[in-house]
NUTORRO-638432 format. One record per residue (C-alpha): residue in three letters; residue number from 1; x, y, z. Coordinates in Angstrom, 1 decimal. Example, Ala and Ser with C-alpha at 12.3 -4.5 7.8 and 13.67 -1.06 7.14 Angstrom:
// residues 2
("ala", 1, (12.3, -4.5, 7.8))
("ser", 2, (13.7, -1.1, 7.1))
This chain:
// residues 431
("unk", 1, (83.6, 83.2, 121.8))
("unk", 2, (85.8, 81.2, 119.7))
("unk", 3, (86.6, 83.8, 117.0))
("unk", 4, (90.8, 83.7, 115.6))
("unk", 5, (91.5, 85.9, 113.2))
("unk", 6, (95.2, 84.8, 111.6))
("unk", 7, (96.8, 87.3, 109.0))
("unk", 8, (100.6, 88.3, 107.8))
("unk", 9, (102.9, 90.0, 109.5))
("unk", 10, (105.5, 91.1, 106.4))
("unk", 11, (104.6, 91.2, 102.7))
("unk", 12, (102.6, 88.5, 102.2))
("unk", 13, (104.1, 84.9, 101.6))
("unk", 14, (104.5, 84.1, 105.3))
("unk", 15, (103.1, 80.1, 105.1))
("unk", 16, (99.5, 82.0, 106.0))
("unk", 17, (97.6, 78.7, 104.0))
("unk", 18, (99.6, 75.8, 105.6))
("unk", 19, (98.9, 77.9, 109.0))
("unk", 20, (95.3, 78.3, 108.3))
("unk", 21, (95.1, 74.5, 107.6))
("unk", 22, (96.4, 73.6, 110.8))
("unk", 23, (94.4, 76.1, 112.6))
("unk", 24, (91.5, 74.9, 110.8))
("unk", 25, (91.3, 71.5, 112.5))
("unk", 26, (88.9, 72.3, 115.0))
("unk", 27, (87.3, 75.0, 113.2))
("unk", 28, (83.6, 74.6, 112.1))
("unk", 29, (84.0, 77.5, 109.2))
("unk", 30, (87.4, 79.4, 107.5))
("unk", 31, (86.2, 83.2, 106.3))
("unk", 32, (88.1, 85.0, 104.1))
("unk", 33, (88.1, 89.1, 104.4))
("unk", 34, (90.1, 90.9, 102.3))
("unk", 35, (91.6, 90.3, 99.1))
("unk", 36, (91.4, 88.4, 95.8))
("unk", 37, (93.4, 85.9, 93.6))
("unk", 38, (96.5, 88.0, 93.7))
("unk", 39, (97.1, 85.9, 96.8))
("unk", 40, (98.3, 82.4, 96.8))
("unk", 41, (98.7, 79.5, 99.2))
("unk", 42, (100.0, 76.4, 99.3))
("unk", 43, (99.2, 73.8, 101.0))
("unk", 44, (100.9, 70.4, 101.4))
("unk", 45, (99.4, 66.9, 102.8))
("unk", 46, (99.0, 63.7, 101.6))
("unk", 47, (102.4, 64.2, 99.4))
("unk", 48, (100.2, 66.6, 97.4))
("unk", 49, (100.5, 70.0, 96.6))
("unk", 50, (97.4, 72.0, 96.7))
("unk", 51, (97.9, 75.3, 95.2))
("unk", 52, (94.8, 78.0, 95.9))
("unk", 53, (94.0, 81.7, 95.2))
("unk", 54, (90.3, 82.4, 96.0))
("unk", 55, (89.6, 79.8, 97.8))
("unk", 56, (90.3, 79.3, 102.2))
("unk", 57, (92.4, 76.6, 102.6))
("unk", 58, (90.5, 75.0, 105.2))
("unk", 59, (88.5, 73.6, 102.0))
("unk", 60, (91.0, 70.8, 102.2))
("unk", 61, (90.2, 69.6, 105.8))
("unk", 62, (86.8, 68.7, 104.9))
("unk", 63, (83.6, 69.8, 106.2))
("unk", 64, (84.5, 72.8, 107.0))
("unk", 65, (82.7, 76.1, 105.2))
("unk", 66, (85.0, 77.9, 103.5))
("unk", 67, (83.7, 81.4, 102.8))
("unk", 68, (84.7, 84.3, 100.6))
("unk", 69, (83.0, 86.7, 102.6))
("unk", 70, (82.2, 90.8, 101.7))
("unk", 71, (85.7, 92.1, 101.6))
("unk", 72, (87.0, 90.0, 99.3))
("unk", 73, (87.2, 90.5, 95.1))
("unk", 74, (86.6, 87.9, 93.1))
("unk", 75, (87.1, 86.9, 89.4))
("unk", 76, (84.9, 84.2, 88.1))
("unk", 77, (86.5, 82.9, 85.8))
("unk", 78, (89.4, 81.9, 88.2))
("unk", 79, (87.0, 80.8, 90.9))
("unk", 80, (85.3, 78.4, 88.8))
("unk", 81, (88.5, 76.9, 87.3))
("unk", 82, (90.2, 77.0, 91.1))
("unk", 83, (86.9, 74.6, 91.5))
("unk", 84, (86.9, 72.4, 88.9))
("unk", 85, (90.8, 71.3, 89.7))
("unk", 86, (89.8, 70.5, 93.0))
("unk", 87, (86.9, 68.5, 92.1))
("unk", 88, (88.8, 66.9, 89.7))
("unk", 89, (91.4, 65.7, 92.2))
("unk", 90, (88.7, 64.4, 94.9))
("unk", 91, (88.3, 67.4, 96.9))
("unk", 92, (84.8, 68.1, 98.2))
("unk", 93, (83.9, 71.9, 97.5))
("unk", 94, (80.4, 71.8, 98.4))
("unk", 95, (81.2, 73.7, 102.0))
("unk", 96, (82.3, 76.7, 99.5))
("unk", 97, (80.2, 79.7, 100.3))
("unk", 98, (80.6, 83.4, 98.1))
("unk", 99, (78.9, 86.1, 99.6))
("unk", 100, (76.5, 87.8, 97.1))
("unk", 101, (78.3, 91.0, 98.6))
("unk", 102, (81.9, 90.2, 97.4))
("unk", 103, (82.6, 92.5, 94.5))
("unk", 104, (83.6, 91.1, 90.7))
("unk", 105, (86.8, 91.3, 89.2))
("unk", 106, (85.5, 91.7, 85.5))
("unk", 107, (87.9, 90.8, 82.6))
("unk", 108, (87.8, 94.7, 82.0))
("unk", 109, (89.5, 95.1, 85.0))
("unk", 110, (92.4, 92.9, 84.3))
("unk", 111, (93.0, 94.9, 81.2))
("unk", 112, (92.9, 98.1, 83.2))
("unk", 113, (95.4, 96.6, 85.4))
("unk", 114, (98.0, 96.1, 83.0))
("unk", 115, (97.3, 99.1, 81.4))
("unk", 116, (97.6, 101.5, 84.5))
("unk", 117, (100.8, 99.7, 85.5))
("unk", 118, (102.2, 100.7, 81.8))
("unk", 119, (100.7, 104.3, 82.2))
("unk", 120, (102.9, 104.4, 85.4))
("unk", 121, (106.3, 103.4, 84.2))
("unk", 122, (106.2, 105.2, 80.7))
("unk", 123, (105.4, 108.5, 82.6))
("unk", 124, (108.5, 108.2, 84.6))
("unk", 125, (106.7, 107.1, 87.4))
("unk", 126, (107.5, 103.9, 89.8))
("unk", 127, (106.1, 101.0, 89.3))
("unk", 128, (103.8, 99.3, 91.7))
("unk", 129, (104.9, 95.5, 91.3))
("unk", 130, (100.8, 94.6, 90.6))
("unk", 131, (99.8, 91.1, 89.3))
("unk", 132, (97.5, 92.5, 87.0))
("unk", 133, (94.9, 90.2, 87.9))
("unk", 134, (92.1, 93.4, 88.3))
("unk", 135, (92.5, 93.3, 91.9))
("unk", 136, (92.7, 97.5, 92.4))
("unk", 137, (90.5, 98.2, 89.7))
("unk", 138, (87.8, 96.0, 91.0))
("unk", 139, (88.6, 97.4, 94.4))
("unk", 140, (88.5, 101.1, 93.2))
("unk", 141, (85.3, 100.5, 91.4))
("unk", 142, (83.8, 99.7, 94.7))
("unk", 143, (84.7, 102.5, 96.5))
("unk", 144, (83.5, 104.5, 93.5))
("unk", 145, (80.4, 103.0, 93.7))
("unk", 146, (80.4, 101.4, 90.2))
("unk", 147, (81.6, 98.1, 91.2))
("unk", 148, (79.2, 94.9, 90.5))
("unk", 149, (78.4, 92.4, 93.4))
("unk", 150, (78.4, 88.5, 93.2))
("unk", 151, (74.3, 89.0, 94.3))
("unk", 152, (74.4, 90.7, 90.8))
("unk", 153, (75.0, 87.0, 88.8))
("unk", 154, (71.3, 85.3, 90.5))
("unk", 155, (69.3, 87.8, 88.3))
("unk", 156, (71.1, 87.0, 84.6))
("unk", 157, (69.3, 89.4, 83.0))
("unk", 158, (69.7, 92.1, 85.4))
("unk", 159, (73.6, 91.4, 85.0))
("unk", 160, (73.7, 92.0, 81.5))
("unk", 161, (72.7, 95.1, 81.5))
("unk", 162, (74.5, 96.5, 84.0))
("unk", 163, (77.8, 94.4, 82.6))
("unk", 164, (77.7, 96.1, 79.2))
("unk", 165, (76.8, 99.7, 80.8))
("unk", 166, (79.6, 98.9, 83.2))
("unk", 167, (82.4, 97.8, 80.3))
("unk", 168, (80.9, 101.4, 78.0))
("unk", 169, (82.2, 103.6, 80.6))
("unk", 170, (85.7, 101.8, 81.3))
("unk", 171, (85.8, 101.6, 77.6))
("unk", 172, (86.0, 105.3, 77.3))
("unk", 173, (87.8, 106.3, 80.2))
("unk", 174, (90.7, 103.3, 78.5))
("unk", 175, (90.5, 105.4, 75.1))
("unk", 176, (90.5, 108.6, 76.6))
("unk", 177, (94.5, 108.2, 77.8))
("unk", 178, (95.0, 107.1, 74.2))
("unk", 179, (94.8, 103.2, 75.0))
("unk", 180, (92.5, 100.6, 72.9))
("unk", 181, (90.2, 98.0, 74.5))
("unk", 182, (90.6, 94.5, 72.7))
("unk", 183, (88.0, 92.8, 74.6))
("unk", 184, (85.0, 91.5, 72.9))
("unk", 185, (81.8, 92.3, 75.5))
("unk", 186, (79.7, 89.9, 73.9))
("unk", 187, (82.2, 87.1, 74.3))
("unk", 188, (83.3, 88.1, 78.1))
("unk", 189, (79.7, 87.5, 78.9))
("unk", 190, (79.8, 84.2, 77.8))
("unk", 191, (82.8, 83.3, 80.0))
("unk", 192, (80.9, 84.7, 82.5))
("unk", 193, (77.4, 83.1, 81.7))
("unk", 194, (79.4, 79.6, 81.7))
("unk", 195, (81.1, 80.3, 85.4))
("unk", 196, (78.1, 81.7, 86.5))
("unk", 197, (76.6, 78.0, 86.3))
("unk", 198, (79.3, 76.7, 88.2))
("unk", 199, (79.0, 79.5, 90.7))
("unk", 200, (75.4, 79.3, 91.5))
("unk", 201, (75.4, 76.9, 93.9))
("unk", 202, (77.3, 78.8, 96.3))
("unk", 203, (76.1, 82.0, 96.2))
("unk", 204, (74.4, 83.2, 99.5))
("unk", 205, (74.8, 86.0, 101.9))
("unk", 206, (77.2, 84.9, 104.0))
("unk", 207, (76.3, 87.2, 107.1))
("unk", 208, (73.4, 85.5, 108.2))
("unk", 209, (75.5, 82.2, 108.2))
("unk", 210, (78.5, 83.4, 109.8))
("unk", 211, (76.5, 85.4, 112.6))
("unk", 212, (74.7, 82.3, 113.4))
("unk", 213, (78.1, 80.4, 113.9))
("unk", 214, (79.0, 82.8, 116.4))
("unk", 215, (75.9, 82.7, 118.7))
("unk", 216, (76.5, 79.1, 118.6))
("unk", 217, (79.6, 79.5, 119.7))
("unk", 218, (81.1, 77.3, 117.3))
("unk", 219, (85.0, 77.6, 116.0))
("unk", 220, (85.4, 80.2, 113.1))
("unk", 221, (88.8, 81.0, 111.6))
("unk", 222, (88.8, 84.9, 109.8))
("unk", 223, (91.6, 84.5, 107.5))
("unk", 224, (93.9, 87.4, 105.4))
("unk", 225, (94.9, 86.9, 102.1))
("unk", 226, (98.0, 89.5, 102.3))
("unk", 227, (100.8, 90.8, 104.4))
("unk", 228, (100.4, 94.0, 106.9))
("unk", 229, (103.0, 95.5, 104.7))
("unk", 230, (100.6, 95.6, 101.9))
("unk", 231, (97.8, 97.2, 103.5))
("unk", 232, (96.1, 100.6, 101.6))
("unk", 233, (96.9, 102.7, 105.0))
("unk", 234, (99.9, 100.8, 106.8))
("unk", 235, (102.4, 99.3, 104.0))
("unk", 236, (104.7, 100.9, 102.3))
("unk", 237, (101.9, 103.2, 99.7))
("unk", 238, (102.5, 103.2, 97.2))
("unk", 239, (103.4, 99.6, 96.6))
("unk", 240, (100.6, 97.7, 98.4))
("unk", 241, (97.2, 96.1, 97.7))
("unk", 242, (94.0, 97.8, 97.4))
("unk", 243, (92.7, 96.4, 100.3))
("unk", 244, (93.4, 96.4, 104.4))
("unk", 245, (94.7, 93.8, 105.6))
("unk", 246, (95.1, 94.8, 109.3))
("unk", 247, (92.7, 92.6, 112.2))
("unk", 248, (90.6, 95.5, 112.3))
("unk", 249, (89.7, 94.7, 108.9))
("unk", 250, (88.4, 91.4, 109.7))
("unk", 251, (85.4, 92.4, 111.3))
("unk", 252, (84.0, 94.9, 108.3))
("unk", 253, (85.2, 92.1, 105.6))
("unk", 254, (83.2, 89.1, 107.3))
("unk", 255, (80.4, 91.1, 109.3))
("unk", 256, (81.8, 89.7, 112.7))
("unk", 257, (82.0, 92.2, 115.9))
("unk", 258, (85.4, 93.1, 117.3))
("unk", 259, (83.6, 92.0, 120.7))
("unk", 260, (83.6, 88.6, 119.4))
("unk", 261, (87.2, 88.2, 118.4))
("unk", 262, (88.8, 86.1, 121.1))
("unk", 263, (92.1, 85.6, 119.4))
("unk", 264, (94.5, 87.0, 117.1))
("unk", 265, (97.0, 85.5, 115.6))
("unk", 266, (100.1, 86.8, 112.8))
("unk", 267, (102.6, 84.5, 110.8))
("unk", 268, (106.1, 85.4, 110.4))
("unk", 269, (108.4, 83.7, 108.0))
("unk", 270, (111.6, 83.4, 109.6))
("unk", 271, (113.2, 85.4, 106.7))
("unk", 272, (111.6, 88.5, 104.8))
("unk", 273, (110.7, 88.4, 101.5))
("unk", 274, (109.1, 90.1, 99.0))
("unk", 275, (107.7, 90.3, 95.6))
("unk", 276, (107.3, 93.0, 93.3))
("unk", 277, (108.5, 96.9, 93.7))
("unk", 278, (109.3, 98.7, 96.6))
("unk", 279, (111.5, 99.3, 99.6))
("unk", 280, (113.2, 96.3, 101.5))
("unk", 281, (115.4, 97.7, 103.8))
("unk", 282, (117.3, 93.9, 104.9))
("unk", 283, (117.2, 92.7, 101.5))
("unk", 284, (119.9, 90.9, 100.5))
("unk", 285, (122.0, 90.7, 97.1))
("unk", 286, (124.6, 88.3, 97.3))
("unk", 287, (124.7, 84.6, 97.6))
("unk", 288, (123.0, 84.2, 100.9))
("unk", 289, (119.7, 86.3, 99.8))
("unk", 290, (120.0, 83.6, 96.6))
("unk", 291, (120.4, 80.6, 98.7))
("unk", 292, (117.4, 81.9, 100.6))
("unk", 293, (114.8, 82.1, 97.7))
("unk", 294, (116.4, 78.4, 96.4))
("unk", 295, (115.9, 76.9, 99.3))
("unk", 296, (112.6, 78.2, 100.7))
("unk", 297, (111.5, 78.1, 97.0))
("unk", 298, (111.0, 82.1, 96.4))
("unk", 299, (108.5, 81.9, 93.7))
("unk", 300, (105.2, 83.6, 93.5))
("unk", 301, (102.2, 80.9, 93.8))
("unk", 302, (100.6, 83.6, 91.6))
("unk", 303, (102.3, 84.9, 89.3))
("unk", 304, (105.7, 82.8, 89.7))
("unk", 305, (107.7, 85.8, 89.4))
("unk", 306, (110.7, 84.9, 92.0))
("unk", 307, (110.8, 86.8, 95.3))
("unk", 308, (113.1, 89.6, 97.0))
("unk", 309, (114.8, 87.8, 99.8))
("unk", 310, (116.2, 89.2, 103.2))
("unk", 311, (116.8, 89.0, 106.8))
("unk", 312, (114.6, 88.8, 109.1))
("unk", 313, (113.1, 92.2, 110.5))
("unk", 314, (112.1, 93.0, 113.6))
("unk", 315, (110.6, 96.6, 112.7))
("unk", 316, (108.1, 95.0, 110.6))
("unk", 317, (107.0, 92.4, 112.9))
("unk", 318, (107.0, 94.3, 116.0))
("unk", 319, (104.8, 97.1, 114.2))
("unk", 320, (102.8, 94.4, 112.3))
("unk", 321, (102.1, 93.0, 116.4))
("unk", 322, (101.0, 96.7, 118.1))
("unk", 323, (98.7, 97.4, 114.4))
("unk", 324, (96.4, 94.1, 114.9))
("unk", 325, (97.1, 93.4, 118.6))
("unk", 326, (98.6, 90.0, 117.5))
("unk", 327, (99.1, 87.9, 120.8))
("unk", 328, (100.0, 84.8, 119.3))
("unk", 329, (102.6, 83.9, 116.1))
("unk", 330, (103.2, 81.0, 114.0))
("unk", 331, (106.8, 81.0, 112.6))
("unk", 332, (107.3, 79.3, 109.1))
("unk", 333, (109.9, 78.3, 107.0))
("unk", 334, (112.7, 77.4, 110.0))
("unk", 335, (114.5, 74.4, 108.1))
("unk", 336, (115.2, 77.2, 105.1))
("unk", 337, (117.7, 78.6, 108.2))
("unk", 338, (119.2, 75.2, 108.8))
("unk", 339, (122.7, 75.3, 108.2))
("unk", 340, (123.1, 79.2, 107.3))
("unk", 341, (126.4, 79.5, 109.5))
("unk", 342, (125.4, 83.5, 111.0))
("unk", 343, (122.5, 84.8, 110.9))
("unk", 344, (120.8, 88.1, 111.0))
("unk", 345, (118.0, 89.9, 112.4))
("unk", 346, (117.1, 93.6, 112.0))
("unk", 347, (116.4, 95.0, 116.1))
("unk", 348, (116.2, 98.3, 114.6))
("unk", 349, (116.8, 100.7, 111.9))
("unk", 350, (119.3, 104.1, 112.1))
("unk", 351, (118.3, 107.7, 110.4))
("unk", 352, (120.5, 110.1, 111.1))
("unk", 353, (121.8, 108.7, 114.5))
("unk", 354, (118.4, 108.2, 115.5))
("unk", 355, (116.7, 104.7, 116.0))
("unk", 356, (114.0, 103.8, 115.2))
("unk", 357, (112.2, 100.9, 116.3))
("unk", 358, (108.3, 101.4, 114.3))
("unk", 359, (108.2, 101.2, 110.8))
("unk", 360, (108.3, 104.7, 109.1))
("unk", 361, (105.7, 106.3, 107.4))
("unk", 362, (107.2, 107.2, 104.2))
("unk", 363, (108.9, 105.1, 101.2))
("unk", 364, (111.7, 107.9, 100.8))
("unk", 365, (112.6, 107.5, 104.6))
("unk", 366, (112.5, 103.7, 104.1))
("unk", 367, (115.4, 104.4, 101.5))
("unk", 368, (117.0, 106.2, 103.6))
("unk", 369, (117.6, 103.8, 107.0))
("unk", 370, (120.0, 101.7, 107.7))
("unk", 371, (119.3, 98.1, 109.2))
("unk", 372, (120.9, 97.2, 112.7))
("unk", 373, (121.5, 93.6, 113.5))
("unk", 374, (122.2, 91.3, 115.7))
("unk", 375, (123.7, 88.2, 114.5))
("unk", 376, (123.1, 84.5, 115.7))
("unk", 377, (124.4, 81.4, 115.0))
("unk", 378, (121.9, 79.0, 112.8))
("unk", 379, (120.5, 75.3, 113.7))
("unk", 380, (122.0, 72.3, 111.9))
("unk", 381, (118.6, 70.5, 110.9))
("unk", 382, (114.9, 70.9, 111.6))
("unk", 383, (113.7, 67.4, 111.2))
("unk", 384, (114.3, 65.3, 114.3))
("unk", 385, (112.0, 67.9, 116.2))
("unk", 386, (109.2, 65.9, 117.8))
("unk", 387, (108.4, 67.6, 120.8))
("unk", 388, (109.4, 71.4, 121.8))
("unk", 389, (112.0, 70.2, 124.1))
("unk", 390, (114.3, 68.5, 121.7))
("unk", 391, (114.2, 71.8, 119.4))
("unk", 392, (118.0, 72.6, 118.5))
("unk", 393, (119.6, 75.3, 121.2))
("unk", 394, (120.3, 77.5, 118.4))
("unk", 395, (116.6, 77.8, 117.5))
("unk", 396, (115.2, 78.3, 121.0))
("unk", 397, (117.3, 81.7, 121.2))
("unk", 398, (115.9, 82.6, 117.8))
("unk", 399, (112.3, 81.9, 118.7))
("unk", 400, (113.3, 83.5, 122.3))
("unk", 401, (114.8, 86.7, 120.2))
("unk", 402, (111.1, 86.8, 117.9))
("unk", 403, (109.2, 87.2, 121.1))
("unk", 404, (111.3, 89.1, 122.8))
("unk", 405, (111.8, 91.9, 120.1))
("unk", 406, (108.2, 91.7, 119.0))
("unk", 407, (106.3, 91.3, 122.7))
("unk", 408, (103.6, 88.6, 121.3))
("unk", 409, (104.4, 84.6, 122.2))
("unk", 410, (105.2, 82.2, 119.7))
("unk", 411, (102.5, 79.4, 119.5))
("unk", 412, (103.2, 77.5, 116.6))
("unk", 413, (105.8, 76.8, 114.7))
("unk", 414, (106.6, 75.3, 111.1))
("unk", 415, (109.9, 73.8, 109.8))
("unk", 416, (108.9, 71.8, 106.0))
("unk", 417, (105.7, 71.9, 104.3))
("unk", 418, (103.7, 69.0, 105.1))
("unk", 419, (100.8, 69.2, 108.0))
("unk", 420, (103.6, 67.1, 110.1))
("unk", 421, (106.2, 69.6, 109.9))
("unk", 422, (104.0, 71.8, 112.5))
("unk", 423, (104.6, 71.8, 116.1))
("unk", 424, (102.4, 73.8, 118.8))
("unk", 425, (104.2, 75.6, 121.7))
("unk", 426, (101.7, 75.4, 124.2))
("unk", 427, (100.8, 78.2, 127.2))
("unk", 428, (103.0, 78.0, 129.8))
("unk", 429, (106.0, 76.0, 128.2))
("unk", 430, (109.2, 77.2, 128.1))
("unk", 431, (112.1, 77.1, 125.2))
């Protein structure tokens, strides 16, 4: 039973797309489960830059479905632009599948977003770091029950009439803390009428298709779009996504049995980063944590904003392995580490004279801790690797530290971001 499920083991940002890619070589279909286009992956090949939100990245290896499957959000009008760039550059999106039980992210929602978000930090409260892209209103109207579903857009009519009934009530409950709505309902539903037509054709339920795959036993790839560290129960609440992100997740957001999961994989960047609000407890503010973000290029794919930059951590990782029962990571971004002089990673955190080696449960503890770290020397260069036993001494004991710290074996690792700059670390072999 074929079945990988590959997710994040930090914040998000790991190099989850250009792992997915890889992955995706021998895979017959890549399903999304969780999220919306508050993520963002890119993928190089080809010396080009592919930059994606909604969409699986295993759209660009060709023939391969790509589905959004039930646990994801989705906003139309991004989807159908995210389609029309890749047509327009020669990609063939015609494996795209969108589950007709993925929930809408409606433009209402967007506003709702930015509007909570301002609620938040004008009441004294802490931010949350949100893209404002709808993604937790969408996701709270679902578990509400008031949500719409992509199966809603076949029957136009049918849509309408639940749209407008649908943007009355978050109309009132906007003016009702005093805010105004400056949305036109009339013209929304013509955005929408327009994506719709691009949409059509891929609209399906995805379970029969996906379940079918299985019995086959064909190759399927379930694929996060987010970090462990921003999942609703297990990151640090309440500055995470509105969705879970954890492997157990994987199974409710694509319909696929946890008896059927044969592997499970989790990326780690070999740095931490972060973007938006909340705790970070190796986060760094001098000119290392700055040369980090230059050089690994710390910017948002979403929203550009530039990422929080840190040493690796340990805590994370190891808790991010026992939460999914991750047996195999892919580390990225390696050649970012080339050259550092010493470098850190976090074994373990102090409270009080107490260590603690799982991640806490609470923000204010978070605050609190105090990093320990073992230091290592760095590599000189990444890019004469060919095979894993010319990688640089210095690496090996980093890669031997990552698996020894976290108890899951390093399978893959990535050191630029092209398809070449990937090497697999097969069973068995030693560093």
């Amino acid at each position: 039973m074929p079945v990988k499920v590959l997710l994040g083991t930090q914040w998000g940002d790991e190099g989850k797309g250009k792992v997915v890619d890889y992955l995706a070589s021998d895979a017959s279909m890549v399903v999304r489960f969780q999220g919306g286009n508050n993520a963002g992956h890119t993928i190089v090949f080809g010396g080009r830059k592919f930059k994606l939100h909604h969409i699986p990245s295993g759209i660009l290896r060709g023939g391969i479905k790509a589905v959004i499957a039930s646990g994801c959000v989705v906003d139309p009008l991004v989807l159908r632009k995210e389609i029309e760039e890749l047509k327009e550059r020669g990609i063939d999106t015609s494996p795209l599948v969108l589950s007709t039980r993925a929930h809408l992210i409606l433009p209402i929602h967007r506003v709702m977003d930015a509007q909570e978000e301002r609620l938040r930090d004008s009441s004294g409260g802490k931010r949350v770091g949100t893209t404002k892209r709808g993604i937790g209103p969408a996701y709270s109207d679902k578990a509400s029950r008031m949500g719409l579903r992509v199966g809603e857009l076949l029957d136009w009519e049918r849509f309408q009439r639940l749209y407008l009934r649908h943007f009355e009530i978050k109309r009132r409950v906007i003016e009702s803390y005093g805010e105004s709505v400056d949305l036109d309902p009339e013209a929304t539903l013509k955005e929408l009428r327009e994506a719709r037509e691009v949409l059509l054709p891929f609209i399906q339920d995805h379970f029969p298709l996906v379940q079918d795959a299985v019995k086959r036993g064909e190759n399927i790839l379930l694929e996060g779009a987010q970090g462990t560290f921003l999942d609703i129960d297990w990151g640090t609440y309440p500055f995470v996504t509105s969705s879970s992100t954890v492997a157990g997740n994987a199974c409710s957001g694509t319909g696929v049995g946890p008896k059927d999961i044969s592997e499970i994989w989790g990326v780690v960047k070999a740095y931490t980063t972060r973007v938006g609000e909340g705790p970070f407890v190796t986060e760094l503010h001098d000119e290392y944590g700055e040369r980090l973000r230059v050089s690994g290029g710390e910017f948002g794919t979403t929203t550009g904003r530039p990422r929080r930059c840190g040493w690796l951590d340990m805590v994370m990782v190891r808790t991010a392995v026992r939460l999914s029962s991750i047996e195999h990571l892919a580390i990225t971004k390696l050649d970012v580490l080339s050259g550092m002089g010493t470098l850190k990673v976090a074994d373990y955190y102090l409270h009080n004279g107490k260590r603690l080696y799982y991640y806490p449960d609470s923000t204010y503890l978070l605050e609190e801790v105090e990093p320990h770290y073992v230091e290592m020397s760095s590599w000189d260069s990444t890019k004469n690797i060919t095979t894993p036993e010319n990688l640089p001494r210095e690496l090996k004991e980093y890669l031997r530290l990552i698996e020894k710290e976290s108890g899951a074996r390093i399978s893959l690792i990535s050191y630029g971001p092209s398809r070449e700059e990937t090497l697999v670390l097969y069973e068995g072999r030693k560093m």
